[in-house]
DOMARMI-849073 format. One record per residue: residue in three letters; x, y, z of N, C-alpha, C, CB in turn. Coordinates in Angstrom, 1 decimal. Glycine has a CB too. Layout:
// residues N
(atom "ALA", (X, Y, Z), (X, Y, Z), (X, Y, Z), (X, Y, Z))
...
//
This chain:
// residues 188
(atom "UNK", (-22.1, -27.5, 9.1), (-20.7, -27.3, 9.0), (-20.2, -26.6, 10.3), (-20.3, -26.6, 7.7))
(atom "UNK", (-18.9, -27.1, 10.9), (-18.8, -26.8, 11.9), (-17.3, -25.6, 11.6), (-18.8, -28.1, 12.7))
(atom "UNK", (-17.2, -24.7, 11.8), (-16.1, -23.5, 11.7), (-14.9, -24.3, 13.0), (-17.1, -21.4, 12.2))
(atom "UNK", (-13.7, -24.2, 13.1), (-12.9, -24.4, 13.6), (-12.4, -22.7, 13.8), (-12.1, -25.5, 12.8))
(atom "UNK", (-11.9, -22.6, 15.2), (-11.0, -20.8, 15.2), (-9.8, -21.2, 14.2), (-10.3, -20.1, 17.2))
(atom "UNK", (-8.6, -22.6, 14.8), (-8.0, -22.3, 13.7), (-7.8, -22.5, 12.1), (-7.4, -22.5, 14.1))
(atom "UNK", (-8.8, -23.0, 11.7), (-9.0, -22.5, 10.3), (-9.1, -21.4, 10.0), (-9.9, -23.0, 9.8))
(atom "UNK", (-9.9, -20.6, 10.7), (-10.1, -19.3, 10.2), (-9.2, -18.0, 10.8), (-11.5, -19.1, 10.5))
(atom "UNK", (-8.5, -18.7, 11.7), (-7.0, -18.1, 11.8), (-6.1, -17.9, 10.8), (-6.4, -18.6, 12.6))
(atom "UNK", (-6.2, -19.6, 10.5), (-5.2, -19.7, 8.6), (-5.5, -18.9, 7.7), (-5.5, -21.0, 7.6))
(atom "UNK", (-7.2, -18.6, 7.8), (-7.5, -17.9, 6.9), (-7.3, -16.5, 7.0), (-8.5, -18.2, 6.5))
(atom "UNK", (-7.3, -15.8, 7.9), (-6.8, -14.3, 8.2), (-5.7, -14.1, 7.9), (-6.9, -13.8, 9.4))
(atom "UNK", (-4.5, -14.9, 8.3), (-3.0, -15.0, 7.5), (-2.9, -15.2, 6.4), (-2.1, -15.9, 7.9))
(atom "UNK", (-3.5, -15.9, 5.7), (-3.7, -15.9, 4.2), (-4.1, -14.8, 3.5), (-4.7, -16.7, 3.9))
(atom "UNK", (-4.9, -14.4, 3.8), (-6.0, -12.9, 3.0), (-4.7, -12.2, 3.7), (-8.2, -12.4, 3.8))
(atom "UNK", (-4.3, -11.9, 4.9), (-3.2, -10.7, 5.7), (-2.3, -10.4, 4.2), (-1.9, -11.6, 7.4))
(atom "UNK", (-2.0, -11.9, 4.3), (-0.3, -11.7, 3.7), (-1.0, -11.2, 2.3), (1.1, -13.5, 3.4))
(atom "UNK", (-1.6, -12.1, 1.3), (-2.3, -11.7, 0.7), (-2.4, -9.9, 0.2), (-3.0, -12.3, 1.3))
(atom "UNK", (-3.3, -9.5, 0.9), (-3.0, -8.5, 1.0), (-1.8, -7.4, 1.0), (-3.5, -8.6, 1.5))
(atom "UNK", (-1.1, -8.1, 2.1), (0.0, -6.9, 1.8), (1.0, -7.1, 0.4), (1.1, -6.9, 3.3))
(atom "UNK", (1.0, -8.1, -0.1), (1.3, -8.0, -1.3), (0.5, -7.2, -2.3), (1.4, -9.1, -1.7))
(atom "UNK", (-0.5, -7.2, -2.4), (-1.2, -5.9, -3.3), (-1.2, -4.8, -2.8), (-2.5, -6.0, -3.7))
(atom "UNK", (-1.5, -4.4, -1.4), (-0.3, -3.0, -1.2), (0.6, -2.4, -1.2), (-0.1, -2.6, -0.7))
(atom "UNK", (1.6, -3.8, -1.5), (2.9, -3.0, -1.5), (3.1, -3.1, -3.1), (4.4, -3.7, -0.4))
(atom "UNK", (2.3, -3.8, -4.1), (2.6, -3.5, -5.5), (1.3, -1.9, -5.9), (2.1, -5.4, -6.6))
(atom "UNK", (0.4, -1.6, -4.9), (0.1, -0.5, -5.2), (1.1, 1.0, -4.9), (-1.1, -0.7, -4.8))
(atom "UNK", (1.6, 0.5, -4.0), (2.3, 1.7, -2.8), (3.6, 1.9, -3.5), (2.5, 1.1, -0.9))
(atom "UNK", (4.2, 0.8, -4.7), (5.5, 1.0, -5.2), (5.3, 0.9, -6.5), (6.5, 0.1, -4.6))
(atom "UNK", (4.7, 0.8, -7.2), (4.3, 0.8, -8.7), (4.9, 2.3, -9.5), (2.5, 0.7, -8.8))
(atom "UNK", (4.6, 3.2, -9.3), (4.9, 5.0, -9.7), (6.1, 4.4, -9.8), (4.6, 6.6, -8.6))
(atom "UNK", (6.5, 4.4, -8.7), (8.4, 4.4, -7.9), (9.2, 3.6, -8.6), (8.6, 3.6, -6.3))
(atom "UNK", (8.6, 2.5, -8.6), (9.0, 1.3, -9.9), (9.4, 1.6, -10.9), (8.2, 0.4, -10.5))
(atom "UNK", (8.4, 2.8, -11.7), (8.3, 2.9, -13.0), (9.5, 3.7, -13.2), (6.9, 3.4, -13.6))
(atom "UNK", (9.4, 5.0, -12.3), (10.3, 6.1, -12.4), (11.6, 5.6, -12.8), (10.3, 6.8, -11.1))
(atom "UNK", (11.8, 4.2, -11.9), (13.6, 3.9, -11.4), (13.6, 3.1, -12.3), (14.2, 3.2, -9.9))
(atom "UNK", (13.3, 2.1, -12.8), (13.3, 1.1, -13.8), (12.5, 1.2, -14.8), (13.0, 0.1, -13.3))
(atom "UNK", (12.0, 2.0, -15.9), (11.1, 2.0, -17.0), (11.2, 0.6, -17.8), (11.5, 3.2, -18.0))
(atom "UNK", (10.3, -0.3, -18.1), (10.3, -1.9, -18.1), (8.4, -1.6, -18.6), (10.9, -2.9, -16.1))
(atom "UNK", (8.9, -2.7, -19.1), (7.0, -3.2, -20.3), (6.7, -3.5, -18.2), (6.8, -5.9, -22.4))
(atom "UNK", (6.8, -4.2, -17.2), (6.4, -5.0, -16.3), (6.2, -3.6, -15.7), (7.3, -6.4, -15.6))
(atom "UNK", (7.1, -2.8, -15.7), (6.2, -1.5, -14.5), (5.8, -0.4, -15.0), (7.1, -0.8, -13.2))
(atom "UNK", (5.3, 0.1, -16.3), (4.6, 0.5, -17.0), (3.2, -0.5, -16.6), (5.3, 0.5, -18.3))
(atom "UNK", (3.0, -1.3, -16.7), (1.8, -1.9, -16.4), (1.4, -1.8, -14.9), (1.9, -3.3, -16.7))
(atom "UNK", (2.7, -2.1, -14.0), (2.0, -1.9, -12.8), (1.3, -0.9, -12.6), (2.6, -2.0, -12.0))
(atom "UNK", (2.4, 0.4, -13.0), (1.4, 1.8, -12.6), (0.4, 2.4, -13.5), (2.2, 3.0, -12.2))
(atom "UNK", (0.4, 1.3, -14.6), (-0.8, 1.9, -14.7), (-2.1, 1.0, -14.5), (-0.7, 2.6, -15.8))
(atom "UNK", (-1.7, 0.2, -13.7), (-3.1, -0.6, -13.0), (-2.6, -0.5, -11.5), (-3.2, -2.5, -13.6))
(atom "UNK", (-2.0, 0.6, -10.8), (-2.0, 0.5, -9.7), (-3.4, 0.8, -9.0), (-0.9, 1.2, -9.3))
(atom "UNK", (-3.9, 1.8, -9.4), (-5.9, 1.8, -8.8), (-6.3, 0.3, -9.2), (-7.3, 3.1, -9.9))
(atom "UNK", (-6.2, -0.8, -9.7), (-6.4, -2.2, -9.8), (-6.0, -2.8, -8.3), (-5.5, -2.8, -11.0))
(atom "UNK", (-4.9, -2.8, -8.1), (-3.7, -2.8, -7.3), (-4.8, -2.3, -6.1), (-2.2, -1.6, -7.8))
(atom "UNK", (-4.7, -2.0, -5.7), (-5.6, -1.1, -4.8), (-6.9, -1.7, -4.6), (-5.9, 0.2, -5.4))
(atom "UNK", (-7.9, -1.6, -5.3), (-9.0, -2.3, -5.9), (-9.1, -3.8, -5.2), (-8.8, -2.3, -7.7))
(atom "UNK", (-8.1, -4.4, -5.9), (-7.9, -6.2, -5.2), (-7.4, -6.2, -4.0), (-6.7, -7.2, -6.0))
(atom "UNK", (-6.9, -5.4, -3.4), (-6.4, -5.1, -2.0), (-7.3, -4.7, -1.3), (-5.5, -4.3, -1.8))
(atom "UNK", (-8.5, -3.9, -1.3), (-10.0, -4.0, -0.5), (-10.2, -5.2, -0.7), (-11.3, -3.1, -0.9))
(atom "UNK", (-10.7, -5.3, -1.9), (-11.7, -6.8, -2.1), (-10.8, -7.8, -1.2), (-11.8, -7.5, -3.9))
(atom "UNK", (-9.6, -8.2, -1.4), (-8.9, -9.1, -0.6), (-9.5, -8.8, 0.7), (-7.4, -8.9, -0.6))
(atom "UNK", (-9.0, -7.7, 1.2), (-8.9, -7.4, 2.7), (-10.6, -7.3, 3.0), (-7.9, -5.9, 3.1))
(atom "UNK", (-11.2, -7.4, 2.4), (-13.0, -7.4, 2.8), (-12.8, -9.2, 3.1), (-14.4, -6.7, 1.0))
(atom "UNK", (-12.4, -10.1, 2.4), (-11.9, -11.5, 2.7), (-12.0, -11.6, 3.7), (-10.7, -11.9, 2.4))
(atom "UNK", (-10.9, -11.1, 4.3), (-10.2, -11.0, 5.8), (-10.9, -10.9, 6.5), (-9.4, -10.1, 6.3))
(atom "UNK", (-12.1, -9.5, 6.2), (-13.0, -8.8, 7.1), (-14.0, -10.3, 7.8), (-13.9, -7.5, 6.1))
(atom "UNK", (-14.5, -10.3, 6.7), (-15.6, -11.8, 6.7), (-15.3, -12.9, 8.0), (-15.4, -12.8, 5.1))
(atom "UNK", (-13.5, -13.0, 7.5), (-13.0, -13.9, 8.1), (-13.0, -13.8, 9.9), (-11.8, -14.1, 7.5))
(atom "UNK", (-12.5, -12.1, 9.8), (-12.5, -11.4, 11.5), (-14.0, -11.5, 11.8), (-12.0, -9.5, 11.6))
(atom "UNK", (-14.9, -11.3, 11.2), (-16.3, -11.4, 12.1), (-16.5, -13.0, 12.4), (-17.8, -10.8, 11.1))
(atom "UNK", (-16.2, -13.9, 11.6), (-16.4, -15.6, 11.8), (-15.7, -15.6, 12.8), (-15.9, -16.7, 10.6))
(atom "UNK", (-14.6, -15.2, 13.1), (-13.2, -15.0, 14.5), (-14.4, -14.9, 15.8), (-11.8, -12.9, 14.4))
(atom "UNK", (-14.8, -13.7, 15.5), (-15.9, -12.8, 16.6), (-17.1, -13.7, 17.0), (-16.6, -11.1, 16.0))
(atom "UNK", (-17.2, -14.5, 16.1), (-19.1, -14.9, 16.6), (-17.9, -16.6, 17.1), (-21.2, -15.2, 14.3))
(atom "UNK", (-17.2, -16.8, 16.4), (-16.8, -18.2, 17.4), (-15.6, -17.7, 18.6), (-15.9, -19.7, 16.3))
(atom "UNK", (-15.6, -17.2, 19.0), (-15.0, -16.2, 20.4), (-14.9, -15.3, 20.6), (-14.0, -16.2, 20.8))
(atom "UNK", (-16.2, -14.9, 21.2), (-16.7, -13.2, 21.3), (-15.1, -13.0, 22.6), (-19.2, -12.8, 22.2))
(atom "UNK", (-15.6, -13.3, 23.5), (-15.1, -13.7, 25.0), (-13.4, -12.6, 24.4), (-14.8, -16.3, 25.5))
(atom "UNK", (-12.8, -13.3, 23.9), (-11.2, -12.4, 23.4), (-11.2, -11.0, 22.5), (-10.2, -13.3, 22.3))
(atom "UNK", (-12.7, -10.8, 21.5), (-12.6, -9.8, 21.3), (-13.5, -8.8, 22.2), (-12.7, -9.7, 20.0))
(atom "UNK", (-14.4, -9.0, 22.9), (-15.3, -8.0, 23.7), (-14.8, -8.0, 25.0), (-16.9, -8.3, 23.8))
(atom "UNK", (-13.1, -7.7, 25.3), (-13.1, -7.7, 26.3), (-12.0, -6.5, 26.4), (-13.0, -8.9, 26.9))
(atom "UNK", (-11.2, -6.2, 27.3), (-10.2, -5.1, 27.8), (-9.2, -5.4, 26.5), (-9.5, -5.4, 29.7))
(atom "UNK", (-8.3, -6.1, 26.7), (-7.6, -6.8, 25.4), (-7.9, -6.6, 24.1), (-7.7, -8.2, 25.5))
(atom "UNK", (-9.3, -6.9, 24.1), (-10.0, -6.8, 23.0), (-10.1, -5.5, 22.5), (-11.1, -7.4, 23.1))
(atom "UNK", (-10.0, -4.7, 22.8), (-10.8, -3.4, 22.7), (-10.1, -2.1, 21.6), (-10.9, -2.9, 24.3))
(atom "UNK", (-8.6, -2.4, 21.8), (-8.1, -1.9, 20.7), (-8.3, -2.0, 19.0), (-7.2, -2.1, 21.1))
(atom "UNK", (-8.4, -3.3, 18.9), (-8.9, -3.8, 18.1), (-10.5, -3.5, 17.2), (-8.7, -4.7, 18.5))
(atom "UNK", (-11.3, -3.3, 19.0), (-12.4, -3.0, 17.8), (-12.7, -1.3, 17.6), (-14.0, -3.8, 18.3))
(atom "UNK", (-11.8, -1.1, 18.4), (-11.6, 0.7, 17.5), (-10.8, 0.9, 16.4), (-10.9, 1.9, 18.4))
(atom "UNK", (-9.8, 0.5, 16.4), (-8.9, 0.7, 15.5), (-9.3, 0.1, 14.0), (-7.7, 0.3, 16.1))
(atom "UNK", (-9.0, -1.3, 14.7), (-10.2, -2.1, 13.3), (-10.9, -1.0, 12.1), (-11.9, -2.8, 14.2))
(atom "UNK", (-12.4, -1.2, 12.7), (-12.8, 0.4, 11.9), (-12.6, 1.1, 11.1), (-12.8, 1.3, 12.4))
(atom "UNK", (-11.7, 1.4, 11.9), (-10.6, 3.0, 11.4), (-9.8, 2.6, 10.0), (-9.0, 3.5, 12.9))
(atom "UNK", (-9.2, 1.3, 10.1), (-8.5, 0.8, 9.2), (-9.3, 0.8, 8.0), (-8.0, -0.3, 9.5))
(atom "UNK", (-10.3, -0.1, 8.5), (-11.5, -0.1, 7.4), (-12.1, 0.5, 6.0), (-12.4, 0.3, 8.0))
(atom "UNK", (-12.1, 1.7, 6.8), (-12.7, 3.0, 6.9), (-11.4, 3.4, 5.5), (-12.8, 3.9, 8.9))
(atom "UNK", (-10.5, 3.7, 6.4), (-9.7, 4.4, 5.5), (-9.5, 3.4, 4.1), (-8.4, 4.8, 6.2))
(atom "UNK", (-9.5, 1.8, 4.2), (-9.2, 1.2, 3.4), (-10.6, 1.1, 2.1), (-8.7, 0.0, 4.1))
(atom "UNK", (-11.8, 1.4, 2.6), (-12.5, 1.8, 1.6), (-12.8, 3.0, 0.8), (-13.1, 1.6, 1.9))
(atom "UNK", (-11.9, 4.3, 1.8), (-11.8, 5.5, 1.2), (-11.3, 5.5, 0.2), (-11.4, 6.4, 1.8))
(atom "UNK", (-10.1, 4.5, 0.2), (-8.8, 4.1, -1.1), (-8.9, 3.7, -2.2), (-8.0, 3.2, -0.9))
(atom "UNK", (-10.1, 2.3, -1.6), (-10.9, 2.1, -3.0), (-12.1, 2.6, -3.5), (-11.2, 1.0, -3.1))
(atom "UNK", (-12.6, 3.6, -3.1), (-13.4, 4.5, -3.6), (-12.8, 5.3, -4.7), (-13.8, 5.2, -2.7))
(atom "UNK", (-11.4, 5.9, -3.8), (-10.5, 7.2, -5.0), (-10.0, 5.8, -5.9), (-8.6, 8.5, -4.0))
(atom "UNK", (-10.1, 5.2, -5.7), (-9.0, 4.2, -7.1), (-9.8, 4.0, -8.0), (-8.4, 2.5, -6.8))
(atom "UNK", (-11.2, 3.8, -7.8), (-12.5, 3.3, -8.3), (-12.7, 4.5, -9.1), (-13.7, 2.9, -7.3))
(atom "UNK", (-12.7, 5.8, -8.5), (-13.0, 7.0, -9.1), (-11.7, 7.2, -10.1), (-13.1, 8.0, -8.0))
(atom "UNK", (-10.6, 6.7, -10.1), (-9.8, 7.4, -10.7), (-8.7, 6.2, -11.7), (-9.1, 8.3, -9.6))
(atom "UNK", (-9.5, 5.2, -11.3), (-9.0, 3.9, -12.7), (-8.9, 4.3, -14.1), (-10.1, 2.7, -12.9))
(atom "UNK", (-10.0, 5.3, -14.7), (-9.4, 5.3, -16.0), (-8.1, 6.5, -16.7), (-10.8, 5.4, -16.7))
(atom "UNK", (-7.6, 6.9, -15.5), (-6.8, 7.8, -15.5), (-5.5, 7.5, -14.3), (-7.5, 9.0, -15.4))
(atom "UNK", (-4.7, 6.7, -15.0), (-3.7, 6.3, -13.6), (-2.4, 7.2, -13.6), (-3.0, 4.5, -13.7))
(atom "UNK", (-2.1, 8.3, -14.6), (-1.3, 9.1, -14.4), (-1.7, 10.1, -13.8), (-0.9, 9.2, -15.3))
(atom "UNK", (-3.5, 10.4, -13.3), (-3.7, 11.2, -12.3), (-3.3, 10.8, -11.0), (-4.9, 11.4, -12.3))
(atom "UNK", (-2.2, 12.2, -10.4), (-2.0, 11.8, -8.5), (-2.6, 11.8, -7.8), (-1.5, 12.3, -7.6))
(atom "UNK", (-1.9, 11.2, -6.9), (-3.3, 10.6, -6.0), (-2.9, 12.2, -5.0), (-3.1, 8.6, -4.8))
(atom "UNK", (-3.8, 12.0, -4.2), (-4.4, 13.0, -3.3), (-4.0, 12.7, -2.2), (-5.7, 13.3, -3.3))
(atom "UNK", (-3.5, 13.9, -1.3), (-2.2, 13.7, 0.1), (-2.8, 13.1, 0.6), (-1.6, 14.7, 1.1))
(atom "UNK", (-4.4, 12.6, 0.9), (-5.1, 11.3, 1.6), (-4.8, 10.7, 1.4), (-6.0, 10.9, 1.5))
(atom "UNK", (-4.7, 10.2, -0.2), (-4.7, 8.8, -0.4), (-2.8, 8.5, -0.5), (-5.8, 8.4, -2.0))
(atom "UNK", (-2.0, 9.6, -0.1), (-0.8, 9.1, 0.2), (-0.5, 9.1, 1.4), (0.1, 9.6, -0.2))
(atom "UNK", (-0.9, 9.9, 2.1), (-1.0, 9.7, 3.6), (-2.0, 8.3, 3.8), (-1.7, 11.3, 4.3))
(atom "UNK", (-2.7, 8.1, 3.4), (-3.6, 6.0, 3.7), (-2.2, 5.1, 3.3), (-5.5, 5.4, 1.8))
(atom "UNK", (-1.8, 5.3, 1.7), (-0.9, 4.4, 1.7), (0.1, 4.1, 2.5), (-0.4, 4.7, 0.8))
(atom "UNK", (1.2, 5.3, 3.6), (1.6, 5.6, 4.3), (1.6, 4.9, 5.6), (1.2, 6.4, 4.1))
(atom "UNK", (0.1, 5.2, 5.9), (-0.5, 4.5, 6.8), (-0.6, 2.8, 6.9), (-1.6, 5.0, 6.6))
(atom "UNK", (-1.1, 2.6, 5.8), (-1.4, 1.2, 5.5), (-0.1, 0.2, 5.5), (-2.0, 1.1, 4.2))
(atom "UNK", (0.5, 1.2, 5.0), (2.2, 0.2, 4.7), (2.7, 0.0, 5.8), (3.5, 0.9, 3.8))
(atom "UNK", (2.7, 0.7, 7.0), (3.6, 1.2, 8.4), (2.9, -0.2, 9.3), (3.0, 3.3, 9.3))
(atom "UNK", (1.1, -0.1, 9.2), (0.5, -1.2, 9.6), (1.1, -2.8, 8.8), (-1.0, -0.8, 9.4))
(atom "UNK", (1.5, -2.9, 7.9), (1.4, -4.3, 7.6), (2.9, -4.5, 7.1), (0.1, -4.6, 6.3))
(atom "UNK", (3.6, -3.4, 7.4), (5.3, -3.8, 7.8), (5.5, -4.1, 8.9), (6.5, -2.8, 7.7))
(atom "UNK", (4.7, -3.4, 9.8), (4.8, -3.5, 11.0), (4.5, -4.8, 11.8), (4.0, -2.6, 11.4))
(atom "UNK", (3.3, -5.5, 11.1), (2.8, -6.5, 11.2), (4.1, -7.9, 10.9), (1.5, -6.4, 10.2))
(atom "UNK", (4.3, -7.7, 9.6), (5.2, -8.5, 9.1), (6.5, -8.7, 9.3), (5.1, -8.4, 8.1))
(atom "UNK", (7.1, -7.6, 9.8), (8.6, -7.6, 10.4), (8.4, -7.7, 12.1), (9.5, -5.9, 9.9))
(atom "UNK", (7.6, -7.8, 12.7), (7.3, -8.3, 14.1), (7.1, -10.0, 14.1), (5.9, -7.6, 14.7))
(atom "UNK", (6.4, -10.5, 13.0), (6.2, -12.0, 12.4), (7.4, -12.6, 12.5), (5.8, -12.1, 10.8))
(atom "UNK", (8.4, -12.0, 12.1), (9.9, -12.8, 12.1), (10.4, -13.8, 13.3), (11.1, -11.7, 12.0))
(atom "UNK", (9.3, -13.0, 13.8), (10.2, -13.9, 15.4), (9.4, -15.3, 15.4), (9.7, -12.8, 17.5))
(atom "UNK", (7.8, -15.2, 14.9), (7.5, -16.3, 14.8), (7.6, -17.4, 14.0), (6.8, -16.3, 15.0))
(atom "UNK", (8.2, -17.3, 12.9), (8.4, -17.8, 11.1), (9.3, -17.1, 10.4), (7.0, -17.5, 10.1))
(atom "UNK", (10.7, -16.8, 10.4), (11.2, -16.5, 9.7), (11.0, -16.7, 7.9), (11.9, -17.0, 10.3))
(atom "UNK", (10.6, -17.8, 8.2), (10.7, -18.6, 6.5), (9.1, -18.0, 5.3), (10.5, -20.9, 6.9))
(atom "UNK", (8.4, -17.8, 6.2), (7.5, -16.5, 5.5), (7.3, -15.6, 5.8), (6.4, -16.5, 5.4))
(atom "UNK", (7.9, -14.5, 6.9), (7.5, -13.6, 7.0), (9.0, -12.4, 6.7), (6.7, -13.8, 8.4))
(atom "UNK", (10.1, -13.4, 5.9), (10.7, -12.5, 6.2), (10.9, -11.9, 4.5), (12.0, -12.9, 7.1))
(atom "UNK", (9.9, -13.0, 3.3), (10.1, -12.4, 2.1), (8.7, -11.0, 2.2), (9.9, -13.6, 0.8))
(atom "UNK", (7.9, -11.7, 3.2), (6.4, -10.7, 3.3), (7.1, -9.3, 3.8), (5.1, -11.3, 4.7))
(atom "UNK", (8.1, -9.0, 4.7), (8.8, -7.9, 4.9), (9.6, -7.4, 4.5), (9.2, -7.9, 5.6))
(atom "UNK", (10.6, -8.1, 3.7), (11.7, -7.4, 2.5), (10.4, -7.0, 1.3), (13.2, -9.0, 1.6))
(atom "UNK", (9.6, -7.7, 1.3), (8.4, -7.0, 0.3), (8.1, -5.4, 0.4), (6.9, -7.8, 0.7))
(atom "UNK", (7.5, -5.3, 1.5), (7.2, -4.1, 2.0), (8.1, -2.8, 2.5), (6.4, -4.5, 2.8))
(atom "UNK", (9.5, -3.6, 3.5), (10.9, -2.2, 3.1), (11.2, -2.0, 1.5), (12.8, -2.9, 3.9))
(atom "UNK", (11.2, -3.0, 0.6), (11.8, -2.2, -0.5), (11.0, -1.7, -1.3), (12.6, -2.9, -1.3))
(atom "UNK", (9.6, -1.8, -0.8), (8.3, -1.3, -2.1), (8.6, 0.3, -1.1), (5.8, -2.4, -2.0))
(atom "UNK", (9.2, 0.7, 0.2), (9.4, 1.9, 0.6), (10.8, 2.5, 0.4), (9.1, 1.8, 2.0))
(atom "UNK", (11.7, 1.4, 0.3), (12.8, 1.6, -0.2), (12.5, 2.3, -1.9), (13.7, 0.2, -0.1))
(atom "UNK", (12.3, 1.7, -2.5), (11.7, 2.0, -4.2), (11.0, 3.5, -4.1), (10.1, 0.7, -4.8))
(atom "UNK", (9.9, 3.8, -3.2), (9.2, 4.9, -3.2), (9.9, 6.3, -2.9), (8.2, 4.6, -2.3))
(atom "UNK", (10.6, 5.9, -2.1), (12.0, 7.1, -1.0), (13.1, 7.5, -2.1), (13.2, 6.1, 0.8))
(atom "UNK", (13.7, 6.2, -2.8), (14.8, 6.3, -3.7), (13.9, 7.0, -5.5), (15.6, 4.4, -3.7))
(atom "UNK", (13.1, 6.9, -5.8), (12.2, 7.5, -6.8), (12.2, 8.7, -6.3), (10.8, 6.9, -7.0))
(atom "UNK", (12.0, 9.0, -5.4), (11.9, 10.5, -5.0), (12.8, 11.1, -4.7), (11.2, 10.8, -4.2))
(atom "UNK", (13.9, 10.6, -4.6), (15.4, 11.3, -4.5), (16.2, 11.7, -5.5), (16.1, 10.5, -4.0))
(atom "UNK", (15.3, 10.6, -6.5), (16.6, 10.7, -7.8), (15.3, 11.7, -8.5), (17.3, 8.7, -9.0))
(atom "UNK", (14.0, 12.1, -8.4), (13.2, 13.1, -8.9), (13.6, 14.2, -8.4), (11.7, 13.1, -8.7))
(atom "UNK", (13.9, 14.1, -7.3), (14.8, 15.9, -6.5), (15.8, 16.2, -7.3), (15.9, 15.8, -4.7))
(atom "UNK", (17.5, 15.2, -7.2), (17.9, 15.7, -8.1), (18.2, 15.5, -9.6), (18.4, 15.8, -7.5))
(atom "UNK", (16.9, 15.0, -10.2), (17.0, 15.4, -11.4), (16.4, 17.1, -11.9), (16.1, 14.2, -12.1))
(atom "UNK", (15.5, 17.8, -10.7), (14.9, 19.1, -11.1), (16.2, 19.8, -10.7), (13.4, 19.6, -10.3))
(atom "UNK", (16.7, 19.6, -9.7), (18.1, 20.1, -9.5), (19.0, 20.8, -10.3), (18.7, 19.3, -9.1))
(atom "UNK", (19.0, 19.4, -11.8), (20.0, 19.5, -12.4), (19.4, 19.9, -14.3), (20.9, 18.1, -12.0))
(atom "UNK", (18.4, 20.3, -13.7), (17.6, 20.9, -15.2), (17.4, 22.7, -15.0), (15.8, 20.0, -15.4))
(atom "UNK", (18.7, 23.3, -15.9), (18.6, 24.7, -15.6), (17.2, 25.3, -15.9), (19.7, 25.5, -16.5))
(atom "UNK", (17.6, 26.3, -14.6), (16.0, 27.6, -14.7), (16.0, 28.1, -16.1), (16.1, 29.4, -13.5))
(atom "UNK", (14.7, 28.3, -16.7), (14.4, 28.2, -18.3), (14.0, 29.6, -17.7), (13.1, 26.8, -19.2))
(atom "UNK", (13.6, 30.8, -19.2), (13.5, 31.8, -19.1), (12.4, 31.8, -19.9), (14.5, 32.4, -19.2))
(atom "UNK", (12.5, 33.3, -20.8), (11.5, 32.9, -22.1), (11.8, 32.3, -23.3), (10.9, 34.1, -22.6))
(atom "UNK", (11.1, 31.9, -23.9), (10.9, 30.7, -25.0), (11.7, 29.5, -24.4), (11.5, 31.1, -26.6))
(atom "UNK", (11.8, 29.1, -23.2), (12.1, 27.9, -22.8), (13.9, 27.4, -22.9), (11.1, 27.0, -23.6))
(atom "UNK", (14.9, 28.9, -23.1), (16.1, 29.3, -22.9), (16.2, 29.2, -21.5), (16.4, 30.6, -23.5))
(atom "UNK", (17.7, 28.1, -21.7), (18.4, 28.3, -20.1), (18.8, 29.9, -19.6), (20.2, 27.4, -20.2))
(atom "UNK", (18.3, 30.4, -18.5), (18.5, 31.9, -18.2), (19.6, 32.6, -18.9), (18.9, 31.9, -16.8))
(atom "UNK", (20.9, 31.4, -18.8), (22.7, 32.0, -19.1), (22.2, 32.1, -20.7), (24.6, 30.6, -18.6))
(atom "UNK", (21.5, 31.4, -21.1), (21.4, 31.6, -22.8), (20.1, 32.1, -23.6), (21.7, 30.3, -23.6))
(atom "UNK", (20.2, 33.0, -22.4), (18.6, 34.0, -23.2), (19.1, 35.1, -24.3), (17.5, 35.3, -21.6))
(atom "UNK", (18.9, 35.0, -25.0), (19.0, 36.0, -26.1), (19.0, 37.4, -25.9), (18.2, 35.9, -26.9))
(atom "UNK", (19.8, 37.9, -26.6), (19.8, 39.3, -25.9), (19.0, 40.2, -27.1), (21.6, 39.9, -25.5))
(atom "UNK", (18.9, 41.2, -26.4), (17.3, 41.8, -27.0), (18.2, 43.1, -27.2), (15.5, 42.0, -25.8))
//
């Protein structure tokens, strides 16, 4: 069987997009739930380490697919051009299996937070594959621009959850003892 580069170009856009759809339903799931309480995002977050989970495995897809890239045109990735890629690459990797490690570790408890790593990875991850996908526009409007409204509003969702959590503590008076608003503590 003979590998074609662009087949397996198709296939790195495939697994890509792919992918960033299960990051941005892991990265906006909580956020979801917070703003909208719904049977559909009750489930998400609490299969967002799932969420997560299928988004390595996906993106290990990809991986497979980037080394089949490399052994049928070393020439573009082992060269000056090339080179960002195979550092950074890695790095991505790297952190994308740290993610599914903590998800793995922490699936049977999805109301446990994640850890400023693994929000700082999410973070990360999302910046890379908005970044990816809202640069796309110029070449395909017609898929790349639901792949990018995907990923601004799964950050839109996440920013706006956490705004309306600010001021909801805001607007819940300082409790005293036995759990009396301060102004209606009982007088002794």
């Amino acid at each position: 069987m003979h590998l074609d580069p662009a087949y397996v170009r198709l296939w790195l856009r495939v697994t890509a997009r792919f992918s960033g759809v299960l990051l941005a339903g892991s990265f906006a799931s909580l956020a979801l739930r917070r703003l909208w309480p719904s049977g559909l995002t009750q489930w998400m977050a609490a299969n967002r380490h799932r969420f997560t989970l299928l988004f390595a495995l996906s993106h290990t897809v990809h991986l497979i697919g980037v080394v089949l890239l490399v052994t049928l045109i070393p020439d573009q990735f082992f060269s000056k051009r090339g080179l960002p890629a195979l550092i950074l690459g890695p790095l991505g990797y790297a952190l994308i299996y740290y993610m599914a490690w903590m998800a793995f570790a922490n699936r049977k408890n999805p109301d446990l937070p994640d850890a400023k790593m693994q929000i700082l990875g999410l973070y990360l991850l999302w910046a890379v594959f908005t970044l990816a996908f809202t640069s796309g526009l110029w070449r395909n409007v017609w898929i790349y621009a639901p792949l990018a409204s995907v990923m601004w509003l799964a950050l839109a969702a996440r920013l706006w959850a956490k705004q309306s959590g600010q001021s909801r503590q805001s607007e819940i008076p300082a409790t005293g003892e036995r759990g009396f608003p301060i102004s209606a503590q009982p007088k002794r």
